[in-house]
LUMMAR-160643 format. One line per field, with one value per residue: chain; residue number from 0; x negated, y, z of N, C-alpha, C, O in turn. Coordinates in steps of 0.001 Angstrom, whole numbers, always signed. Layout:
// residues N
chain = [A|...]
n = [NUM|...]
nx = [X|...]
ny = [Y|...]
nz = [Z|...]
cax = [X|...]
cay = [Y|...]
caz = [Z|...]
cx = [X|...]
cy = [Y|...]
cz = [Z|...]
ox = [X|...]
oy = [Y|...]
oz = [Z|...]
// end
This chain:
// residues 172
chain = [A|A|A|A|A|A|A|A|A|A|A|A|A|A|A|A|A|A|A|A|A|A|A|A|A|A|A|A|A|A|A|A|A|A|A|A|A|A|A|A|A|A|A|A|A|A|A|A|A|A|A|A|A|A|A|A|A|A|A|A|A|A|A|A|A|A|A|A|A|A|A|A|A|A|A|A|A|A|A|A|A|A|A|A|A|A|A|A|A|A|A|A|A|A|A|A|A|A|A|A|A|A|A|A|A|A|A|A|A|A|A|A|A|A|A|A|A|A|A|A|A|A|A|A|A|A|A|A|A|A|A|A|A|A|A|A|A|A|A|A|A|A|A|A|A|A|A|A|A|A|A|A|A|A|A|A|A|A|A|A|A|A|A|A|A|A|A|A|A|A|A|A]
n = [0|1|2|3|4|5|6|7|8|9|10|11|12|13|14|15|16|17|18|19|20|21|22|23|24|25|26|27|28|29|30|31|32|33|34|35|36|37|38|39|40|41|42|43|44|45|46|47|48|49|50|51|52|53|54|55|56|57|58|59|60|61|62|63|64|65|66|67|68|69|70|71|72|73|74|75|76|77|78|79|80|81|82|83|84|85|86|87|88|89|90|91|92|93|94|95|96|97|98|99|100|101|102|103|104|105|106|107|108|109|110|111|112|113|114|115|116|117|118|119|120|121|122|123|124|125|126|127|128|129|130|131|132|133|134|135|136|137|138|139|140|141|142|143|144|145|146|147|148|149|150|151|152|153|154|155|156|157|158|159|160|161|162|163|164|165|166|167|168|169|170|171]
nx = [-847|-309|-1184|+1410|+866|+578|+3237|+4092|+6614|+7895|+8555|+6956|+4837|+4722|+4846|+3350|+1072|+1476|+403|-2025|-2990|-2920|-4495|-7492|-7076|-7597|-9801|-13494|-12863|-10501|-9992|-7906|-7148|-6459|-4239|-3075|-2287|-442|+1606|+2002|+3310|+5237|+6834|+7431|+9089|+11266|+11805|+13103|+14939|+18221|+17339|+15299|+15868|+16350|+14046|+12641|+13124|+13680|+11498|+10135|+11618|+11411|+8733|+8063|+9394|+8662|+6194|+6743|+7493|+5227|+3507|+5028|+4351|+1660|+1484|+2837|+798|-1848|-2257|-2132|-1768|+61|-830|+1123|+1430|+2691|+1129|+1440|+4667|+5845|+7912|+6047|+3176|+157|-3254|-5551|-7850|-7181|-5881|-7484|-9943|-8602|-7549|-10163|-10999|-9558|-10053|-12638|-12274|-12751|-11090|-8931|-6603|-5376|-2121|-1412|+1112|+2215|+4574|+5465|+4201|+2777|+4|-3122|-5748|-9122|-11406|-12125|-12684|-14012|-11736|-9905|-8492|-9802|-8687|-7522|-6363|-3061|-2819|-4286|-4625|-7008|-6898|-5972|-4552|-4994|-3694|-2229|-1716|+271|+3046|+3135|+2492|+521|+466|+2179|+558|+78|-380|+1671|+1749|+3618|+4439|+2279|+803|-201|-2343|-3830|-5334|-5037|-5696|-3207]
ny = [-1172|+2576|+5531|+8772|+11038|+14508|+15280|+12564|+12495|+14587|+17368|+19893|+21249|+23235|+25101|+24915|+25512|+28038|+29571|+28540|+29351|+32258|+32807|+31664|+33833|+35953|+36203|+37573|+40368|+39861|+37412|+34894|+33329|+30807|+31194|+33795|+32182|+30367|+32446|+33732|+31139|+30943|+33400|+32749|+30846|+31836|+33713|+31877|+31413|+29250|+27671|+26742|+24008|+22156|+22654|+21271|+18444|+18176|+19927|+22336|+24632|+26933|+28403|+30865|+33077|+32035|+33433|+36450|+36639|+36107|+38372|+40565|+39877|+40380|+42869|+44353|+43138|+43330|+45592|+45001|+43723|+41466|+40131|+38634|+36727|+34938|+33381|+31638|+31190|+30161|+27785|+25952|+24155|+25645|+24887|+22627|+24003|+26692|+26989|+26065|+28184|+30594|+29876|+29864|+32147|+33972|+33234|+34110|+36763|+38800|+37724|+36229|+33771|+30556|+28978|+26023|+23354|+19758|+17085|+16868|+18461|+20963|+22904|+24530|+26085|+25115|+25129|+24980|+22338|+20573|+18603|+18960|+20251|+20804|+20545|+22739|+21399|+20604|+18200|+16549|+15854|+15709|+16586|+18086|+16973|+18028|+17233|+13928|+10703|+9071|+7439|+6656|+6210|+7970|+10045|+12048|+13665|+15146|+18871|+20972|+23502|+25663|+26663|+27639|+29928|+33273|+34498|+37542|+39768|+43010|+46144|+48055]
nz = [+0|-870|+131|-130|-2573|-3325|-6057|-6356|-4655|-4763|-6790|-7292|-8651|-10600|-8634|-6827|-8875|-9850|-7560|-7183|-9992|-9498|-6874|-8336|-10609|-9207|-8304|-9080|-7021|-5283|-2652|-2189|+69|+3016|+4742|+3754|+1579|+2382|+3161|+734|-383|+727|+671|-2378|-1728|-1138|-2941|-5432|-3906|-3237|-5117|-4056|-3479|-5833|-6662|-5420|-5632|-8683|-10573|-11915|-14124|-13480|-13419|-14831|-13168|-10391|-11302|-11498|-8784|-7428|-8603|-7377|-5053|-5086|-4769|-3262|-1499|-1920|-3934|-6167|-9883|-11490|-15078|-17727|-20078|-23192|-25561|-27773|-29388|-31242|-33468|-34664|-33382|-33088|-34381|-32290|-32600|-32606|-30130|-28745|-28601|-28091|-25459|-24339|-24856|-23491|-20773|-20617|-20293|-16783|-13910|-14880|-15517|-16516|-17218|-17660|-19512|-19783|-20814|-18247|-16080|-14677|-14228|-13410|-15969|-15723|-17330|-20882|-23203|-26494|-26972|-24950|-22202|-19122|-15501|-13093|-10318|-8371|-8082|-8827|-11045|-14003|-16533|-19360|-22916|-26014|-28627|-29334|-30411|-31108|-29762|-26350|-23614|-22329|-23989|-23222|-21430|-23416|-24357|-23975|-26112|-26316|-24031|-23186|-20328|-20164|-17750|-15785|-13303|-12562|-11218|-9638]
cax = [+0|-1008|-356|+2035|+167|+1706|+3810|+4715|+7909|+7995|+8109|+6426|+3299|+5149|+5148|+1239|-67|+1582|-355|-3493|-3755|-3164|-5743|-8274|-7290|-7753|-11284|-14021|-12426|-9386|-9914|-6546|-7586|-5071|-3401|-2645|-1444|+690|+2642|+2820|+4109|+6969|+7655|+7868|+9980|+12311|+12401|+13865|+16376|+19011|+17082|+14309|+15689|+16488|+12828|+11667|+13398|+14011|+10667|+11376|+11170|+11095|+7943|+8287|+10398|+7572|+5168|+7192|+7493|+3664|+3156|+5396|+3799|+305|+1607|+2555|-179|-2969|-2226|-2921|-407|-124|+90|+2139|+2026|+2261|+500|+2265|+5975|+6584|+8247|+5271|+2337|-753|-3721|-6260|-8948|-6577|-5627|-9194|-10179|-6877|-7704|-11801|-11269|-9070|-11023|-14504|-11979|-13236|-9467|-7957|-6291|-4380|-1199|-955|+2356|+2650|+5525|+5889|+3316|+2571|-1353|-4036|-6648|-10395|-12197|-12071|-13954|-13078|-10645|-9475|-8746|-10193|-7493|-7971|-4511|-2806|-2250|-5542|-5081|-8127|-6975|-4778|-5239|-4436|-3092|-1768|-2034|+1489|+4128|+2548|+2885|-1084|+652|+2507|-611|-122|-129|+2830|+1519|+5077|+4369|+877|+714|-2777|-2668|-4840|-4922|-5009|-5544|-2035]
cay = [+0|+3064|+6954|+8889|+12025|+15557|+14757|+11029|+12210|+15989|+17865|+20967|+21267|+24412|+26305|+24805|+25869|+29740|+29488|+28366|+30141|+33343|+32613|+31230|+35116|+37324|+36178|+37797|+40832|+39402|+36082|+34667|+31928|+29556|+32105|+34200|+31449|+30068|+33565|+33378|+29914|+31420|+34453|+31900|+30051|+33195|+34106|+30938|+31325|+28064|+27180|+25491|+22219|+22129|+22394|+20219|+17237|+17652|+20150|+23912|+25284|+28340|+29049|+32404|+33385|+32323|+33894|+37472|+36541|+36156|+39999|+41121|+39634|+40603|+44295|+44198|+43001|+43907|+46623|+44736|+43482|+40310|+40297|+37321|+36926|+33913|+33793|+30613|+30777|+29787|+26054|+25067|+24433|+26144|+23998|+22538|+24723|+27921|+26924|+26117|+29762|+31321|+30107|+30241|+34218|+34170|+33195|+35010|+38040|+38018|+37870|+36118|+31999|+29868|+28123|+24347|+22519|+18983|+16696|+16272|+18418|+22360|+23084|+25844|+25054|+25680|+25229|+24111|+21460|+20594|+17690|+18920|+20633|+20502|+21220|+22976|+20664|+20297|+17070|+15998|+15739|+15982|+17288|+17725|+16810|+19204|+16106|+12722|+9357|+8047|+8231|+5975|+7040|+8746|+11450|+12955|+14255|+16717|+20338|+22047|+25310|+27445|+26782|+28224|+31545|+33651|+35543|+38402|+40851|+43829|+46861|+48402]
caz = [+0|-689|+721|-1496|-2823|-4044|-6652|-5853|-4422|-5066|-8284|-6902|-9292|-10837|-6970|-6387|-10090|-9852|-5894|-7417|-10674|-9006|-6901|-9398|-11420|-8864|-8109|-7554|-6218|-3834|-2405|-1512|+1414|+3450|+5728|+2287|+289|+3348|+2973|-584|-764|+1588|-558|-3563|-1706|-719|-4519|-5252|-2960|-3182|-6179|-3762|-3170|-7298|-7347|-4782|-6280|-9976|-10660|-12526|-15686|-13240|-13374|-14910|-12617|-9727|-11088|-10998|-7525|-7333|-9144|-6418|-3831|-4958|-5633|-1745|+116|-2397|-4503|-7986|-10969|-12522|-15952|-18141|-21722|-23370|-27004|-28422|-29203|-32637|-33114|-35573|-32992|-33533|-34193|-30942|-32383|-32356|-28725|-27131|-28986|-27429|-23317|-23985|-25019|-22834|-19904|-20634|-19382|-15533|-13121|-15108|-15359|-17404|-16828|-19174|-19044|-20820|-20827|-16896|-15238|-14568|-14109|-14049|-16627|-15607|-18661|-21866|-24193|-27387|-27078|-24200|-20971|-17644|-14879|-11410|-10382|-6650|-7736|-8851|-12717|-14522|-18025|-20939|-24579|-27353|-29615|-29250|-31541|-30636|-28490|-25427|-21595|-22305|-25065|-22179|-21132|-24398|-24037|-24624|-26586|-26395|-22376|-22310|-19821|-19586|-16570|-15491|-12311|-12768|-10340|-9864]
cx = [-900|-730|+68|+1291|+1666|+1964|+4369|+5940|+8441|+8219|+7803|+4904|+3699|+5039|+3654|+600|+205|+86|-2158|-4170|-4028|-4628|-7212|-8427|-8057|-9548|-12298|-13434|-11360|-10016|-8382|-6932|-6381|-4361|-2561|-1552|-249|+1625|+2802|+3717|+6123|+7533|+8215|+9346|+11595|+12590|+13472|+15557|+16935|+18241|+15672|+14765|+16134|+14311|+11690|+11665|+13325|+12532|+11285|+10436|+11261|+9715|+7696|+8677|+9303|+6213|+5523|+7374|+6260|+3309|+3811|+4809|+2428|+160|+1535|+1432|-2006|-3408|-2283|-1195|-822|+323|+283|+2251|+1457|+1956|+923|+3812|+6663|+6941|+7002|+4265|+1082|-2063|-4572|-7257|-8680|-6370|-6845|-9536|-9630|-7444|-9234|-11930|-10982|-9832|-12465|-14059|-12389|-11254|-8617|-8042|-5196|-3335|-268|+622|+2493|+4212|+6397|+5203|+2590|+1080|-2165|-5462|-8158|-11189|-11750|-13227|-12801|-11900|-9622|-9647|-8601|-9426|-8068|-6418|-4736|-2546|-3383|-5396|-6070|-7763|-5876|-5328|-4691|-3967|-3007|-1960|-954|+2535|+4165|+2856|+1565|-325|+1965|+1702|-937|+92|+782|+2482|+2505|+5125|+3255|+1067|-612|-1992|-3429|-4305|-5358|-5227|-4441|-2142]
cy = [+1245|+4687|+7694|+10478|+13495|+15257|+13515|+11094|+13728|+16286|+19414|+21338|+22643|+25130|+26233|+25652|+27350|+30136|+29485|+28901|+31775|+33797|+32517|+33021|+35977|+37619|+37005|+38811|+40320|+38205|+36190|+33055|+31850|+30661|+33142|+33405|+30773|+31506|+34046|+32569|+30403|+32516|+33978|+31577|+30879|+33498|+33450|+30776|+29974|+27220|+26211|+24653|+21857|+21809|+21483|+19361|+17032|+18535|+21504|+24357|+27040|+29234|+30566|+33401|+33481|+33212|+35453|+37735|+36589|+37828|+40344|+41178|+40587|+42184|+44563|+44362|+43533|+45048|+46374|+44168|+42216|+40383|+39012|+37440|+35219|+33430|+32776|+30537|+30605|+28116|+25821|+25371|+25066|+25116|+23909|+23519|+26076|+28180|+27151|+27674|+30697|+31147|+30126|+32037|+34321|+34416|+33393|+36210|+37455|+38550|+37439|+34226|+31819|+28983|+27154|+23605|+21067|+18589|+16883|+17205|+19917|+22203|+24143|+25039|+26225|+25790|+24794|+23349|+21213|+20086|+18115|+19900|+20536|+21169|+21375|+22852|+20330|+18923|+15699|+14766|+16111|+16785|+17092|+17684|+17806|+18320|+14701|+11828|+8821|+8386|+7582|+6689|+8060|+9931|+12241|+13826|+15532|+18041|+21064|+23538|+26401|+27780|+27174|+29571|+31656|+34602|+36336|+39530|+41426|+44975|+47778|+49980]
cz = [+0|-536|-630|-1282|-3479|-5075|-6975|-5629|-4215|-6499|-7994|-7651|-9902|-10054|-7163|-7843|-10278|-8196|-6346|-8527|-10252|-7976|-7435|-10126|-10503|-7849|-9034|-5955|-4969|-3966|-1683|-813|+1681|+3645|+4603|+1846|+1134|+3089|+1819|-933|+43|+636|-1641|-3044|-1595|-2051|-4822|-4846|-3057|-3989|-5779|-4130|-4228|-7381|-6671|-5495|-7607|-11022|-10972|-14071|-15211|-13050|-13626|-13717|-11304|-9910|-11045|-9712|-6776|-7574|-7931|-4899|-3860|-4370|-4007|-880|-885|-3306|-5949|-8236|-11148|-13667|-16797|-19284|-22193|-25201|-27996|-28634|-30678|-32358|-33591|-34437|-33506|-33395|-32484|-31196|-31910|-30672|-27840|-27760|-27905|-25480|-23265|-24182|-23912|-21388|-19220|-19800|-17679|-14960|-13929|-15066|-16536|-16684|-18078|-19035|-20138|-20462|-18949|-16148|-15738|-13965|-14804|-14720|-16158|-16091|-19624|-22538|-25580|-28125|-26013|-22802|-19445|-16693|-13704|-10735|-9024|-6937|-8326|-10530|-13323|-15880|-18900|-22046|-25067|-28485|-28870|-31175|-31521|-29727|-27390|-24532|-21950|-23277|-23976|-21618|-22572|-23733|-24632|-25160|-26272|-24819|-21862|-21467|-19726|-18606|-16038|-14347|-12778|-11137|-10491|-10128]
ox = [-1975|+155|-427|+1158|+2850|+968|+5154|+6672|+9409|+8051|+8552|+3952|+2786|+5098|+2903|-370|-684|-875|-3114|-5391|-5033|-5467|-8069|-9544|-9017|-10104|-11717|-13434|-11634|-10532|-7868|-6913|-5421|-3809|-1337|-359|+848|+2711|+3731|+4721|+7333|+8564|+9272|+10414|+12709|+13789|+14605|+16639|+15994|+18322|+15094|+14326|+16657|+13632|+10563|+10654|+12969|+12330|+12394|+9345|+11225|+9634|+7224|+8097|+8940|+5425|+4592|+7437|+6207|+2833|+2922|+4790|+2124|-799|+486|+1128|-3019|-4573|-2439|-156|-1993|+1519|-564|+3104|+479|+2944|+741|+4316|+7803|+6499|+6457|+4158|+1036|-2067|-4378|-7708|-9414|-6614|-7152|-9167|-10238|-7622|-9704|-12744|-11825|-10143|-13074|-14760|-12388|-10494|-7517|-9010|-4489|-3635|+700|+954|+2869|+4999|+7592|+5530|+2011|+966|-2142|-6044|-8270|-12052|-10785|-14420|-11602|-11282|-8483|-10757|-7610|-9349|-8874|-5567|-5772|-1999|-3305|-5788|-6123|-8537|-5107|-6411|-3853|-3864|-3705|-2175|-1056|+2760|+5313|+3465|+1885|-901|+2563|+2215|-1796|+693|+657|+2925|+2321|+5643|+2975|+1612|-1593|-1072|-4196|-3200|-6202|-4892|-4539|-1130]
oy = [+1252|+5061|+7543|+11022|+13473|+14763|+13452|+10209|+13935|+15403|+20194|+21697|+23436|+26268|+27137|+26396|+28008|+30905|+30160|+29057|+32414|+34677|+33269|+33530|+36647|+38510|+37155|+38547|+40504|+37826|+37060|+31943|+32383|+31153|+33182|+33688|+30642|+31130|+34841|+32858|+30236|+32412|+34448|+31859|+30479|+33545|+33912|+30332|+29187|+26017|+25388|+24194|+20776|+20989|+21116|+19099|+15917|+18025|+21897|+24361|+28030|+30398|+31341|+34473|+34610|+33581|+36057|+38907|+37045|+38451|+40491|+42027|+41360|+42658|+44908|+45170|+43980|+45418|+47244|+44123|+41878|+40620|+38167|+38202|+34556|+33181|+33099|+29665|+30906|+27392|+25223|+26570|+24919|+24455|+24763|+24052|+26683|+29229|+27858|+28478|+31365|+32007|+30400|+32847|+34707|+35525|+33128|+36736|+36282|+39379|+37991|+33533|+32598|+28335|+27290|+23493|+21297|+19399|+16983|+16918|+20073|+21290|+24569|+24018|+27450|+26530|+24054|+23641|+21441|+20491|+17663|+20246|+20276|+22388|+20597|+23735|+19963|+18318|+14472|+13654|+17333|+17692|+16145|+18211|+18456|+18987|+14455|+12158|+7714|+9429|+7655|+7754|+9224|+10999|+13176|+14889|+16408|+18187|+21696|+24562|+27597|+28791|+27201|+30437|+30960|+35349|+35573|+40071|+41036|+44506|+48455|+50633]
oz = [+600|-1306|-1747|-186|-3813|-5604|-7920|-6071|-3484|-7340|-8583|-6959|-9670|-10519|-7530|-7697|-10816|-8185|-5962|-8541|-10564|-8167|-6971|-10216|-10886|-7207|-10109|-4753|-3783|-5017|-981|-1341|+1125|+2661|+4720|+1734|+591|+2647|+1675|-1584|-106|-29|-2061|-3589|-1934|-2325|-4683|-5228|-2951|-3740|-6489|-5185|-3960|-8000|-7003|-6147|-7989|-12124|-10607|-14641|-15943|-12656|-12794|-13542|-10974|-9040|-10512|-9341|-5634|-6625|-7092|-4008|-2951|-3761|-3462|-3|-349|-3455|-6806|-7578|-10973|-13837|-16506|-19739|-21849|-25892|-29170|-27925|-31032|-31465|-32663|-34182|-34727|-32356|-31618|-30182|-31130|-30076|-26879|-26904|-27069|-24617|-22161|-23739|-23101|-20956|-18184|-18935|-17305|-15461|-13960|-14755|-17177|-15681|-18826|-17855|-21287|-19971|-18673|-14997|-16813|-13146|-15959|-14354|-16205|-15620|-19434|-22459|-25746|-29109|-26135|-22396|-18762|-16847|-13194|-10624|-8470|-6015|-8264|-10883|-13186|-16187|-19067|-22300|-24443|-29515|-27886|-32341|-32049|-29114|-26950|-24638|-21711|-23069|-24508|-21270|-22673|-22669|-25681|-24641|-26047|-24344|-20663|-22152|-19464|-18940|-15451|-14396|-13586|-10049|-11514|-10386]
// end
């Protein structure tokens, strides 16, 4: 038998990956440590409102929605912005080379993060390579592909392009 980990019996990887890319952006200047992110995770959860226990159990396609709750927060207690744009939204995906381009520019900016989404599973990405990217995940996913071979349990692990966010602080 063996202990059930975050996401085993949650679908909270959407709450943890707004928590941790914000984090991850607003480095070097802010560090957001425990005591921080404990009174973020509550503000999240206050956004929310009723719409937690929707997102404990079934996961959220609210991310957006958290991470406006995140800008608010930041705007609060640190004086900075978050800003949210997401550079993919046509149906026809854009190729893997366009993509790794797209979050490696992206991420040369300093304060800022990415937020990946495949089939099942919200995550901030910490680098890229060229098959693939390397995740800084509460749930201790290593990576997403940028293509699939099939339609197997492993091509879940694709990257939804129309679900990429870049994120960047800003000083307000």
């Amino acid at each position: 038998m063996n202990p059930y980990r975050q996401g085993d019996l949650d679908s909270l990887c959407g709450l943890y990956c707004v928590i941790n890319a914000l984090r991850f952006a607003a480095l070097p200047a802010t560090k957001i440590g425990r005591a921080q992110s404990m009174a973020l995770i509550q503000h999240l959860a206050k956004a929310l409102g009723p719409e937690f226990g929707e997102l404990f159990v079934d996961g959220t396609n609210s991310v957006k929605r958290l991470l406006r709750a995140a800008d608010e927060w930041l705007q609060q207690t640190h004086g900075e912005r978050l800003i949210v744009s997401r550079p993919f939204r046509r149906v026809v995906p854009p190729s893997a080379e366009v993509i790794a381009q797209t979050i490696s520019t992206h991420l040369a900016d300093p304060r800022t993060a990415v937020i990946a989404c495949n089939l099942v599973h919200w995550s901030v990405v910490e680098r890229v390579t060229p098959k693939r990217l390397v995740l800084f995940d509460s749930s201790l996913h290593q990576y997403m592909k940028f293509e699939g071979k099939g339609r197997s349990a492993k091509d879940n692990n694709i990257i939804l392009p129309h679900k990429l966010l870049l994120l960047k602080v800003v000083t307000a």
